[in-house]
C-alpha positions as CSV (number, residue, x, y, z in Angstrom):
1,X,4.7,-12.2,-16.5
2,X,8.0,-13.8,-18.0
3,X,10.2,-12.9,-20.6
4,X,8.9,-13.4,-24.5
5,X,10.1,-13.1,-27.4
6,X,-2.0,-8.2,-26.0
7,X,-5.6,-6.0,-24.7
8,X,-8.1,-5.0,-27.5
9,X,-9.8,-1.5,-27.8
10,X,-12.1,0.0,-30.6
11,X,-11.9,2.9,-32.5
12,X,-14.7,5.0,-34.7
13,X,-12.2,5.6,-37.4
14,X,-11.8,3.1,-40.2
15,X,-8.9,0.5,-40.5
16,X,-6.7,-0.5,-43.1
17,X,-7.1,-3.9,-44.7
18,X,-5.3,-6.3,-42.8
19,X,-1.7,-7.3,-44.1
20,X,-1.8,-11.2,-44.2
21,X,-0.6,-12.0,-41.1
22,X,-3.8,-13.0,-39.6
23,X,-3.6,-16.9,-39.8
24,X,-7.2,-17.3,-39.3
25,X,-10.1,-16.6,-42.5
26,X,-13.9,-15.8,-42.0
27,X,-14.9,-17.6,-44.8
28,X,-18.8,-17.9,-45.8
29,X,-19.9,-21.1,-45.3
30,X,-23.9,-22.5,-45.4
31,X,-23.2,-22.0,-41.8
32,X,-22.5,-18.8,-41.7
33,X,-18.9,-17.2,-41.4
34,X,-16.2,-19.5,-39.8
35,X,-12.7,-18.7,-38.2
36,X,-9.6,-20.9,-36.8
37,X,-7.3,-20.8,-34.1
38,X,-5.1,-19.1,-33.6
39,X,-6.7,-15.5,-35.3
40,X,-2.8,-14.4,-34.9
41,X,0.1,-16.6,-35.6
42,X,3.0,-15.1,-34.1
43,X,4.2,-14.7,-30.9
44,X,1.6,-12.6,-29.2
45,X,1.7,-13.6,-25.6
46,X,-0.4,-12.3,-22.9
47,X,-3.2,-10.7,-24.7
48,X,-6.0,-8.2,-22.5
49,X,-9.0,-7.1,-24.1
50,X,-11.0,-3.7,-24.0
51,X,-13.7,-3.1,-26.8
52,X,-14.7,0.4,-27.8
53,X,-16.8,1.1,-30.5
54,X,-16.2,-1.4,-33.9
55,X,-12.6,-1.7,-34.0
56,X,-10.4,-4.0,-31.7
57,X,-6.8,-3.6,-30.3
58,X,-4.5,-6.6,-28.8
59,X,-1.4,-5.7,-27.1
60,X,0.9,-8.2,-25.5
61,X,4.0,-8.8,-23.9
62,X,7.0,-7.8,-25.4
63,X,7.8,-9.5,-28.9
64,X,10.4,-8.5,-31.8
65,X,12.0,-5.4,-30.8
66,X,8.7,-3.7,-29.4
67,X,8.1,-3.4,-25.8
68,X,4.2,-3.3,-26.0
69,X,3.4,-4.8,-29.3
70,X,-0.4,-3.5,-30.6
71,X,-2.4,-5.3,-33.3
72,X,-5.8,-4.7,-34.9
73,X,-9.2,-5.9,-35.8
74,X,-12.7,-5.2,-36.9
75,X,-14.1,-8.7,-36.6
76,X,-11.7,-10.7,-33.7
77,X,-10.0,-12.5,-36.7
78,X,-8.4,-10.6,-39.2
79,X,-5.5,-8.6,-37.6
80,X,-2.7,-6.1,-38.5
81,X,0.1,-5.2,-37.0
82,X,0.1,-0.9,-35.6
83,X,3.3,-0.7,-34.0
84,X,4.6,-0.3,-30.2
85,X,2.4,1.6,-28.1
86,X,5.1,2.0,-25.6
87,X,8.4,2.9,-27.5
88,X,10.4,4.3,-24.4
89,X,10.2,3.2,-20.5
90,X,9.7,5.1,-17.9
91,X,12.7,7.2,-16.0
92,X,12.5,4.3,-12.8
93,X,13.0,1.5,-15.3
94,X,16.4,-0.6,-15.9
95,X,17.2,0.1,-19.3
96,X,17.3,-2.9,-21.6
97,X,14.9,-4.6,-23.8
98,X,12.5,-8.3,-22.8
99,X,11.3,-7.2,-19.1
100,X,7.9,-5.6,-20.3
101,X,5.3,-8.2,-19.9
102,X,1.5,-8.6,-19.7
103,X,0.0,-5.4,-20.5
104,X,-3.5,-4.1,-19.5
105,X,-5.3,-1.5,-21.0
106,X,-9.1,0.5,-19.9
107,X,-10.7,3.8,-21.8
108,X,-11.4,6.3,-18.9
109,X,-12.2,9.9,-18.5
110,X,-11.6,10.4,-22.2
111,X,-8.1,8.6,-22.3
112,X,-6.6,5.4,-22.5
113,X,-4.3,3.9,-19.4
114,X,-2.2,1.4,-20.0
115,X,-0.7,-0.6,-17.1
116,X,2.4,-2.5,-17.8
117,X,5.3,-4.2,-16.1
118,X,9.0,-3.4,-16.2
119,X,12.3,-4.0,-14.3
120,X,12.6,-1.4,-11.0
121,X,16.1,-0.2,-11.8
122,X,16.8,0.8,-7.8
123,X,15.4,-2.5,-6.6
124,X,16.1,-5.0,-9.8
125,X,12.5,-6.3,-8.8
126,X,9.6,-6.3,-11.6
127,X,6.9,-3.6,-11.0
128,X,3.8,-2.0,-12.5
129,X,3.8,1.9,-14.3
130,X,1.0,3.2,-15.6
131,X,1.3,5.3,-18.7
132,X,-1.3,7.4,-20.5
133,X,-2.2,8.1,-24.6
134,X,-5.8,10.1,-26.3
135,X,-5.4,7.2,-28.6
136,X,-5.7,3.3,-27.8
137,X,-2.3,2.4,-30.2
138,X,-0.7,5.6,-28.1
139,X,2.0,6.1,-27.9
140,X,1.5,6.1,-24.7
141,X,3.5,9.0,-22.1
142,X,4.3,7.8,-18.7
143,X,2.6,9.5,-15.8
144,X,4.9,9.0,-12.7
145,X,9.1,9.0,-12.1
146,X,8.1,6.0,-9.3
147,X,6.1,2.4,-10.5
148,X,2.2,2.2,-9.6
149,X,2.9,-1.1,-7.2
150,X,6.0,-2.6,-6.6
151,X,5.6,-5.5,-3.7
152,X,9.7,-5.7,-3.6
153,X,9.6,-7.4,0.1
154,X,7.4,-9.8,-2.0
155,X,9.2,-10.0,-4.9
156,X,7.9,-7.1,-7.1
157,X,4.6,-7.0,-8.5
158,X,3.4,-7.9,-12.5
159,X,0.2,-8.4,-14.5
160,X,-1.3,-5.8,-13.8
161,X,-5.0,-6.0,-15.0
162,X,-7.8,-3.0,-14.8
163,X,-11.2,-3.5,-14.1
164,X,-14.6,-1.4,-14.1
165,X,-16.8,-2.4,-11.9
166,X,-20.7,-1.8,-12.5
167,X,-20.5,1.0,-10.1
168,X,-17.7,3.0,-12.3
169,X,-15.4,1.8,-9.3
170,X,-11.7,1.1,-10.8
171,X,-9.8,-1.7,-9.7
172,X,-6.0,-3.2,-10.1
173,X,-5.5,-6.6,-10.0
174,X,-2.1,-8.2,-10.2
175,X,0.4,-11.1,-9.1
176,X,3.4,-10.2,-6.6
177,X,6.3,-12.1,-8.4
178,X,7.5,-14.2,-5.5
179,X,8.5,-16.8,-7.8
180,X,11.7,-14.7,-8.2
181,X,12.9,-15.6,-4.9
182,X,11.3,-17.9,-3.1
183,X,8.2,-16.4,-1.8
184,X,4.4,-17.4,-1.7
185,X,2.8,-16.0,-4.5
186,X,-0.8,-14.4,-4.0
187,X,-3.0,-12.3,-6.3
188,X,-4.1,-8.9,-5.1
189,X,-6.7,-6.1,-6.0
190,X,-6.8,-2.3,-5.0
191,X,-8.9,0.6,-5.5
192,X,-7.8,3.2,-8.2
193,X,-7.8,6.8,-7.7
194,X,-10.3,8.3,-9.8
195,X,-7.6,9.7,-12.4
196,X,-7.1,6.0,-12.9
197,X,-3.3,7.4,-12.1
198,X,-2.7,6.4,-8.6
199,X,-4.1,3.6,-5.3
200,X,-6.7,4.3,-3.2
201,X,-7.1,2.2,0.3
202,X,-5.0,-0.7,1.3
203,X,-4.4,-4.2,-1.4
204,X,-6.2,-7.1,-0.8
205,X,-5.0,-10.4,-1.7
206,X,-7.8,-12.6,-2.7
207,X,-6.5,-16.2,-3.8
208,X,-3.1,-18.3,-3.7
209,X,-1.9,-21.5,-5.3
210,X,-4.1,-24.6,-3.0
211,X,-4.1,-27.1,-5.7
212,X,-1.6,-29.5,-7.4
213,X,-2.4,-28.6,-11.0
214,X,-1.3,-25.0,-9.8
215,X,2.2,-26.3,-9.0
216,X,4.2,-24.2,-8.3
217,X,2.8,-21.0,-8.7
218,X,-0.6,-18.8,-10.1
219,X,-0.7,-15.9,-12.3
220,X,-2.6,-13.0,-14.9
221,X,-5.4,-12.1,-12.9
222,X,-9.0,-11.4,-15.0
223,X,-12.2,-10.3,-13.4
224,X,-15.8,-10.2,-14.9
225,X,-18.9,-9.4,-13.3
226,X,-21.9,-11.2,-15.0
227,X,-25.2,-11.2,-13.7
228,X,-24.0,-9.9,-10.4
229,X,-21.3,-12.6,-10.1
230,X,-18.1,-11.5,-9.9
231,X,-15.4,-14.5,-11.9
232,X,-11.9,-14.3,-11.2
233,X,-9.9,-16.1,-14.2
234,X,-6.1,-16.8,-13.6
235,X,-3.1,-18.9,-15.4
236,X,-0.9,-21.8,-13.3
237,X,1.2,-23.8,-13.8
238,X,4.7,-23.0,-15.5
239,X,4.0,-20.9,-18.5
240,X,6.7,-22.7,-21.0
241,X,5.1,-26.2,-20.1
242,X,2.2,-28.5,-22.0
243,X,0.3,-27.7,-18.4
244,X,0.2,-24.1,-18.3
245,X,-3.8,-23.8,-17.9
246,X,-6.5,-21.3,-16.4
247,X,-8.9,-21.8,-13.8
248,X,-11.4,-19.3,-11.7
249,X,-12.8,-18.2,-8.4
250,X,-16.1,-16.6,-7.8
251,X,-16.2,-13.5,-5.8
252,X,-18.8,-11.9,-3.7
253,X,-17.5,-8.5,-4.9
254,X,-14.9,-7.1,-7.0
255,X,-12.5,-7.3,-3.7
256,X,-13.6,-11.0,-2.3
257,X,-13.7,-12.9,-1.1
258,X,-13.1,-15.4,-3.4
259,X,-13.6,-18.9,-3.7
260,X,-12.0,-21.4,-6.0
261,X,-14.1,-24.4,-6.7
262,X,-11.5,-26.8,-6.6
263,X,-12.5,-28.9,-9.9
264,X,-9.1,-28.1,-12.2
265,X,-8.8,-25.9,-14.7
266,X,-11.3,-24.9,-17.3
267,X,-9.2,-24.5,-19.7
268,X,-6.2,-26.7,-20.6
269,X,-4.3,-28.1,-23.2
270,X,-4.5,-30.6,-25.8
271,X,-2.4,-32.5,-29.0
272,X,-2.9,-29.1,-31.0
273,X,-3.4,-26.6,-28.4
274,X,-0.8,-26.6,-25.4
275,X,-0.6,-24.5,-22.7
276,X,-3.4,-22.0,-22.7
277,X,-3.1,-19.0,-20.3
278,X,-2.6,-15.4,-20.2
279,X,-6.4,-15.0,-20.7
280,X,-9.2,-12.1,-20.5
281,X,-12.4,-11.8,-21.3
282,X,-14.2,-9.3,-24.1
283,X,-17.2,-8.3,-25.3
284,X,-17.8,-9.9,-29.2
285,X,-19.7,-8.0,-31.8
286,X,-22.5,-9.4,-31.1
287,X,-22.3,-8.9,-27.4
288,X,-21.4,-12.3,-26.3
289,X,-18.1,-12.9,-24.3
290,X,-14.9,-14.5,-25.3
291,X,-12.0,-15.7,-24.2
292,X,-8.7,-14.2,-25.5
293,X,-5.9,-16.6,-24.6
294,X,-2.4,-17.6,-25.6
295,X,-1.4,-20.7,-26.1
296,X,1.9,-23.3,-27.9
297,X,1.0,-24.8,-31.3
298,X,1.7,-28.4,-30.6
299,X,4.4,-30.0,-30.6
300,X,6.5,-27.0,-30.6
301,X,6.3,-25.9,-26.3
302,X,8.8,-23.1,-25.6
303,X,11.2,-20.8,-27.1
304,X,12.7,-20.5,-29.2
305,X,11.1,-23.5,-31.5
306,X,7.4,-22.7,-30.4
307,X,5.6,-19.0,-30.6
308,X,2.3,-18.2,-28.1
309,X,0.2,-17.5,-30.5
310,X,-3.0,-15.1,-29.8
311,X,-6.8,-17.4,-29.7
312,X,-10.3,-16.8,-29.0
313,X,-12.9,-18.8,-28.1
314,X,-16.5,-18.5,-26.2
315,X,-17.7,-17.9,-23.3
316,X,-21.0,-19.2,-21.6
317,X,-21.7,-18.7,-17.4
318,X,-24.4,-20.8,-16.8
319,X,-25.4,-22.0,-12.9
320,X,-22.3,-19.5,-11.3
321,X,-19.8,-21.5,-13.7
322,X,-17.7,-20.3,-16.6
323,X,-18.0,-22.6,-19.6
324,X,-15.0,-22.2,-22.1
325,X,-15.7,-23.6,-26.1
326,X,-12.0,-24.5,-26.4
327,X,-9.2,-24.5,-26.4
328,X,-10.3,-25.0,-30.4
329,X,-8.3,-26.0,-33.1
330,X,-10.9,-26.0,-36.0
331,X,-13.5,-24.1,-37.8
332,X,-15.8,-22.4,-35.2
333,X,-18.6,-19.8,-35.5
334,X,-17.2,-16.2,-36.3
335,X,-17.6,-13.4,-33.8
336,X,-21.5,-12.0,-34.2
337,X,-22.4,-15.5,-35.8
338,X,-25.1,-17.6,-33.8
339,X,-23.5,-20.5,-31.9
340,X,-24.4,-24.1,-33.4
């Protein structure tokens, strides 16, 4: 997505206490367990969220010196840091550390895929690779000596995004990165092979930027299918502004069309909490979703002062419309705690 300086999956085995990095406590209350934003403090841009069994794993864009940073949870607000799950790039990448952005992960036929973005060495355009691990903190081996999708005519292609749909049917959804070079900017789906490894059929572009909050461009594509209505979140806006927000589209299938309603974002940015994007949705422990987000701590917008820091906040669809808790900045029900 841009340069900086995460995707949760669950494991069966048991974790190791966390290591104190977390900056958000359950603490018992007489209301039941309580967290606060942000459940990770340091720059953890980016996150996407899978959930398998009781443990979670975030991975973001690349931070420090890794190029896919992971961290993990058993409860959404205690995390520790793993390690990179993708230490080396693949052989079409340009060699060099900070283009490895926005990474998506999905559990499938007994193996994790991870989707991720670097710098197409031939064409010096971003792209998408796909890379493959038994293990959701990898590392993870790359599965092809050519990217997944790589749009260069349109720029190049990043945030990539994989999606089940209730059929089993796997999708890709991304953003061609005409923002490089003065191009329109459009997000796209296609089928996935059923390796997970390669395209089937033709892309589909499904939305573009039509309104003035979204100046000058859209971005990180996240679809969810609840209740047979298919959401389309995404970020606009300039991601190292106070106006970096997200806003959705409802779909009529996993592939369109979609519609944007045209009512601003749902999720946008206030004293404490400034430019939220980079969102997902995840199943909580207690089966409700959330929304994992980055966002600035305010005042402190933009590198190298200010750090996107990983959040979470609820979810509720009600009437074919997404209703976001947040962007929070206090105590809030824990994950698996009822909602007051």
């Amino acid at each position: 997505m841009r340069a900086a300086t995460a995707v949760l999956v669950l494991l069966t085995a048991a974790v190791p206490a966390p290591t104190g990095t977390a900056a958000a406590d359950a603490t018992s209350e007489p209301g039941g367990a309580t967290y606060t934003n942000p459940v990770y403090p340091r720059d953890f841009p980016d996150p996407h969220v899978v959930r398998v069994e009781d443990v979670y794993y975030a991975y973001s864009t690349n931070t420090g010196t890794s190029n896919v940073p992971v961290i993990r949870s058993t409860d959404m607000v205690e995390w520790e840091r793993v390690g990179d799950a993708l230490p080396a790039l693949p052989a079409w990448a340009r060699l060099g550390f900070g283009d490895t952005w926005a990474p998506g992960v999905i559990e499938h036929a007994g193996r994790f895929l991870l989707y991720y973005v670097s710098r197409h060495d031939e064409s010096g355009r971003q792209c998408i690779g796909v890379a493959t691990a038994a293990a959701p903190n990898g590392p993870f081996d790359h599965q092809s000596e050519e990217p997944l999708v790589c749009q260069v005519p349109l720029g190049g292609s990043i945030d990539p995004y994989p999606y089940r749909d209730v059929d089993g049917q796997l999708y890709l959804y991304w953003k061609n990165d005409g923002n490089c070079c003065a191009q329109p900017v459009q997000l796209w789906t296609q089928r996935l092979a059923d390796d997970g490894l390669t395209l089937s059929g033709e892309p589909v572009a499904l939305i573009e930027r039509d309104q003035p909050w979204e100046i000058p461009l859209i971005e990180n594509p996240a679809m969810v299918e609840v209740d047979g209505e298919y959401y389309l979140f995404y970020s606009a806006n300039r991601w190292d502004s106070v106006d970096y927000a997200v806003g959705y589209a409802t779909c009529d299938t996993a592939t369109g069309p979609c519609r944007k309603p045209g009512e601003g974002p749902i999720l946008e940015f206030t004293a404490e909490v400034m430019g939220p994007g980079g969102q997902m949705i995840v199943e909580g422990p207690d089966g409700d979703p959330w929304m994992a987000y980055h966002a600035w701590t305010g005042p402190d917008v933009g590198y190298p002062a200010g750090v996107r820091a990983l959040r979470i906040d609820r979810v509720e669809f009600r009437a074919g419309r997404p209703i976001i808790a947040g962007p929070t900045s206090d105590p809030q029900p824990a994950p698996g705690e009822p909602r007051r």
